[in-house]
C-alpha positions as CSV (number, residue, x, y, z in Angstrom):
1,X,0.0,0.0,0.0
2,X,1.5,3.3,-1.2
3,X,1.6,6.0,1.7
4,X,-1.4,8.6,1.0
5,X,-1.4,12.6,1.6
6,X,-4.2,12.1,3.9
7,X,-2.1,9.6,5.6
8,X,1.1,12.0,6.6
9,X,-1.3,14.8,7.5
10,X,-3.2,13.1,9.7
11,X,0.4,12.0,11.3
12,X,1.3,15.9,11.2
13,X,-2.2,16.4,13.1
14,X,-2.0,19.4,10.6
15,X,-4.2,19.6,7.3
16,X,-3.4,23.1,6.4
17,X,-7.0,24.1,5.9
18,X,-7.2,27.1,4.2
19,X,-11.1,27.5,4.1
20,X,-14.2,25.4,4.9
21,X,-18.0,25.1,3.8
22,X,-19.5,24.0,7.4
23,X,-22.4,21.8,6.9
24,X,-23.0,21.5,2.9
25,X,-24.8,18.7,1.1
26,X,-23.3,17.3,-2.0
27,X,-23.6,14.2,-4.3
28,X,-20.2,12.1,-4.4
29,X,-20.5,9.9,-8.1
30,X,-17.9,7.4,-8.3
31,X,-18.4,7.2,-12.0
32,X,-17.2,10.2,-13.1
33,X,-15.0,10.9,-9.7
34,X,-17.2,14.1,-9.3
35,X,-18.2,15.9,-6.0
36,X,-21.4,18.3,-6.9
37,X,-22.4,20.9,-4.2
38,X,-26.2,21.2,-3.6
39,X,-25.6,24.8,-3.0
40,X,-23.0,25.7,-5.3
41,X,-19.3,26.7,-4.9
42,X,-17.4,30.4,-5.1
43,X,-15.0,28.2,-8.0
44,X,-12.4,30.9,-6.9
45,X,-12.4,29.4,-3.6
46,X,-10.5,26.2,-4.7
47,X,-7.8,25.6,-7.5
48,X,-7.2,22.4,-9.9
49,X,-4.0,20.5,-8.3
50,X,-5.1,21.8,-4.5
51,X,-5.8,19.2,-1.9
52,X,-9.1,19.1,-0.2
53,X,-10.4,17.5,2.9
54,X,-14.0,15.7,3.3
55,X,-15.6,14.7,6.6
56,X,-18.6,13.5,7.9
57,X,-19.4,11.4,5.0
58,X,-20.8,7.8,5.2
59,X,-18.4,6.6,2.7
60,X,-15.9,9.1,1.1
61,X,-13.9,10.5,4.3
62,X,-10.4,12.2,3.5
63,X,-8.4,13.8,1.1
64,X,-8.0,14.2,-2.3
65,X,-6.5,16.3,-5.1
66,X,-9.0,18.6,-7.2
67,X,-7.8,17.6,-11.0
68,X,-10.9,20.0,-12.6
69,X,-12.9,22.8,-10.9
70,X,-16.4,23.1,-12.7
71,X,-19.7,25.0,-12.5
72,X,-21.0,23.6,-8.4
73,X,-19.0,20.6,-9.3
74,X,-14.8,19.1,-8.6
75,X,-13.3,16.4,-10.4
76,X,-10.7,14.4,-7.8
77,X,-8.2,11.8,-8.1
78,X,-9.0,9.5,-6.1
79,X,-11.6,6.7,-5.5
80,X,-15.0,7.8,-4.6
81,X,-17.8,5.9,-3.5
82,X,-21.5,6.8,-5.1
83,X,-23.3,8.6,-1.7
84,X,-26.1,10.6,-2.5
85,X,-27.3,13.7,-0.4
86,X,-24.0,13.4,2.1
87,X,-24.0,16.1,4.4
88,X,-20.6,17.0,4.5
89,X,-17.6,19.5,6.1
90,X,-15.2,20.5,2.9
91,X,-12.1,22.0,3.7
92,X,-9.7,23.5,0.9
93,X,-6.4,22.8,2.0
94,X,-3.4,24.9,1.5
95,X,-0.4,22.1,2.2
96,X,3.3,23.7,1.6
97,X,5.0,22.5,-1.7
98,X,7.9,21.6,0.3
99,X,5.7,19.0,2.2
100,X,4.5,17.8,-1.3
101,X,7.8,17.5,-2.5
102,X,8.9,15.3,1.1
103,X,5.3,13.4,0.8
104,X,7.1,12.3,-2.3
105,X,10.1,11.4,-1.5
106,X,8.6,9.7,1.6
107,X,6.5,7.4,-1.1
108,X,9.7,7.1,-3.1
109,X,11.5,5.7,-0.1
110,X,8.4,3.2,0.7
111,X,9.2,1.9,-2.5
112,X,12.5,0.9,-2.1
113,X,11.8,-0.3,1.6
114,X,9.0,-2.6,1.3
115,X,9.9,-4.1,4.8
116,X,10.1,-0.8,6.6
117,X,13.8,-0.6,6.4
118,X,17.0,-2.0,6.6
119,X,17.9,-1.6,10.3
120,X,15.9,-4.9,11.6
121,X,18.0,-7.1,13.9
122,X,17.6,-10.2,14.8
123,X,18.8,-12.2,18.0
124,X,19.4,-16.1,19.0
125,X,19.7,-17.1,22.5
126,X,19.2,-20.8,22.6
127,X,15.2,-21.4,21.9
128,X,14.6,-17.9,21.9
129,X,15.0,-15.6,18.9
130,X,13.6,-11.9,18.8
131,X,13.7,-9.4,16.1
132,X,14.0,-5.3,16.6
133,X,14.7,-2.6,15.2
134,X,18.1,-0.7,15.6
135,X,18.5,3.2,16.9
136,X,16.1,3.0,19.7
137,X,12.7,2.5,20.0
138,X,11.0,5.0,17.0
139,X,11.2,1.6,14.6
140,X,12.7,2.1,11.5
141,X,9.4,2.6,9.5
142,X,8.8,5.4,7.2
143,X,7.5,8.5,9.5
144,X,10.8,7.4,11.6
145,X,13.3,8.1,9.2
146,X,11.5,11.1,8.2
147,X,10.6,12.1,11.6
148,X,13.4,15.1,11.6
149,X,12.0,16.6,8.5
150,X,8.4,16.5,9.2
151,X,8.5,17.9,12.8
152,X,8.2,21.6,11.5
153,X,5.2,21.0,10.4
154,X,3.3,18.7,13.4
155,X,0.9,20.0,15.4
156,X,0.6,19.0,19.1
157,X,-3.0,18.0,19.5
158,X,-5.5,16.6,22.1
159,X,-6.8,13.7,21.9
C-alpha cells in the first residue's frame, strides 16, 4: 500500500486548511470521480491540483487532489464511492509545496523499503529468537526516518 497525503497529514495532526464550507450537502458519483455541491461553490475558492479535505461522509472521508474545478462541481483523483445527499464539512487545504515535494520522496522511499527498512535485527539465544529494530525505540518505519524533516510542520493535538 502506497503511503497517502491524507495519511502523513493526519500523522502531522496538521491539514493546512485554508477554508471550509461548514455543513453542505453534496452528491459524491464514483463514475465520473465528481463531487457536486447542492448549493453551489465560489469556483475561486478552490484551484485544480489543491488538496481538499471531506468529513462526515458515510463513505468518502479524507483527502484528495482537485484535477478539474467546474460550475458547483470538482473532479478528484481519487476513488469515490457513489453517496447521494451526504451532508458534509469540505475543507480547501493549502499544504506547503515543500511538504508535497517530502510526501514524495517519503512514497519514493516506501518503495524501495518494502519491509520498513534495513535496520531490523535479529537475535538467537538458545530457543529464543527476537527481532528489533536498531536506533532506539522509533522503529525504522517510514515517518521514523522522516521524523526530523516533518516535525516543523506537526501539530501538538488533544486527543
Amino acid at each position: 500500500m502506497s503511503l497517502q497525503v491524507g495519511e502523513v497529514l493526519g500523522y502531522l495532526n496538521n491539514y493546512f486548511v485554508d477554508s471550509y464550507l461548514p455543513g453542505t450537502t453534496v452528491d459524491f458519483d464514483a463514475e465520473t470521480s465528481t463531487i457536486a455541491f447542492e448549493d453551489g461553490i465560489d469556483e475561486d475558492e478552490v484551484l485544480a491540483d489543491q488538496y481538499v479535505r471531506i468529513e462526515g461522509s458515510k463513505l468518502n472521508d479524507g483527502v484528495f487532489k482537485i484535477s478539474e474545478v467546474g460550475t458547483d462541481v470538482l473532479t478528484v483523483d481519487g476513488t469515490l464511492y457513489d453517496e447521494p445527499d451526504a451532508y458534509i464539512y469540505f475543507y480547501a487545504l493549502a499544504i506547503p509545496p515543500t511538504l508535497l515535494s517530502l510526501i514524495t520522496e517519503m512514497q519514493t522511499w516506501e518503495t524501495d523499503h518494502p519491509a520498513g527498512g534495513e535496520n531490523v535485527q535479529s537475535e538467537t539465544l538458545g530457543p529464543h529468537s527476537i527481532t528489533y529494530a536498531s536506533g532506539g525505540a522509533g522503529g525504522t518505519g517510514i515517518f521514523s526516518n522522516f521524523a526530523s524533516r516533518l516535525k516543523r510542520w506537526r501539530k501538538v493535538g488533544w486527543r
